[in-house]
C-alpha positions in Angstrom: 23.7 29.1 2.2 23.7 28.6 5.8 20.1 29.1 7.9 20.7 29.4 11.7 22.4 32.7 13.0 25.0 30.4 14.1 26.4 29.5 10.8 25.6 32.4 9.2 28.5 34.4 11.4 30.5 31.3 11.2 30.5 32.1 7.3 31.3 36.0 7.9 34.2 35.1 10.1 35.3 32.8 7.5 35.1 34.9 5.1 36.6 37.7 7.1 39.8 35.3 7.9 40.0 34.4 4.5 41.2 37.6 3.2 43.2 38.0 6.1 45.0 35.1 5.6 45.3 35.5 2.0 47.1 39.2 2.3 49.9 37.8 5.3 50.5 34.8 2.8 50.8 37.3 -0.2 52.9 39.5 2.2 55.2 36.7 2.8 55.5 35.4 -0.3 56.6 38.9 -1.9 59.2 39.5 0.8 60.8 35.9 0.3 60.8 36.8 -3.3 62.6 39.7 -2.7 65.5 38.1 -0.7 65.9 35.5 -3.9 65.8 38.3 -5.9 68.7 40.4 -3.7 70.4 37.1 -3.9 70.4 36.7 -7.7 71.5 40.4 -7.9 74.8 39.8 -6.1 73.7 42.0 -3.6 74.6 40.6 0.0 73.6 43.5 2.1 70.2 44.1 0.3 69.7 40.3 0.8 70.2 40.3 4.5 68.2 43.5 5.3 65.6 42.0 3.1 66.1 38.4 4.9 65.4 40.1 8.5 62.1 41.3 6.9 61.6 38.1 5.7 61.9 36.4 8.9 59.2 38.8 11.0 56.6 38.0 8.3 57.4 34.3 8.4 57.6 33.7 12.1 54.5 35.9 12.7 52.7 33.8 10.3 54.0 30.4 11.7 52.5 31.9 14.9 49.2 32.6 14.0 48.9 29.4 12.1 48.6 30.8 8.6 51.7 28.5 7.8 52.8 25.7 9.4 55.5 26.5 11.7 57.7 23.3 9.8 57.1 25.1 6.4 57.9 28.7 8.2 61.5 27.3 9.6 62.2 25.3 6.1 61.8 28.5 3.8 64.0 30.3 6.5 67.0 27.8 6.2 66.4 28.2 2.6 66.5 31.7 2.4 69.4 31.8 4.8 71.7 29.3 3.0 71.4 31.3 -0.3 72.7 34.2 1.6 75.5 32.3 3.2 76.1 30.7 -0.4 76.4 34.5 -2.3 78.8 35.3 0.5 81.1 32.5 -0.1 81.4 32.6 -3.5 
């Protein structure tokens, strides 16, 4: 356990950012989940309302550093191109 004051609010804001950081991941991860899920359904429309959800959550996360802004933009472009793939075909 830490001793000065110092580290001992270091390790509340830690904490505090911890579950923070774990709800917007959890947050993202369901909503991205639900866009494969749209996708697997057949259902374009649901997919791309879905999708626009998707990408607030992911872009707001790449922005605050809870993802990395390369891994935000990569799921995106994966996301998208199953959408443009069910419309297709």
């Amino acid at each position: 356990m830490p001793s000065t004051r110092s580290a001992k609010k270091r390790l509340r804001q830690n904490v505090a950012n911890r579950l923070r950081n774990r709800s917007v991941k959890r947050a993202v991860r369901t909503q991205c989940r639900k866009v494969r899920e749209a996708v697997k359904a057949g259902d374009v429309e649901l997919a791309e309302t879905e999708f626009r959800l998707a990408t607030k959550k992911l872009d707001r996360a790449g922005v605050r550093n809870i993802i990395h802004r390369n891994a935000t933009a990569r799921t995106k472009s994966r996301l998208s191109a199953k959408i443009r793939a069910l419309k297709q075909g």
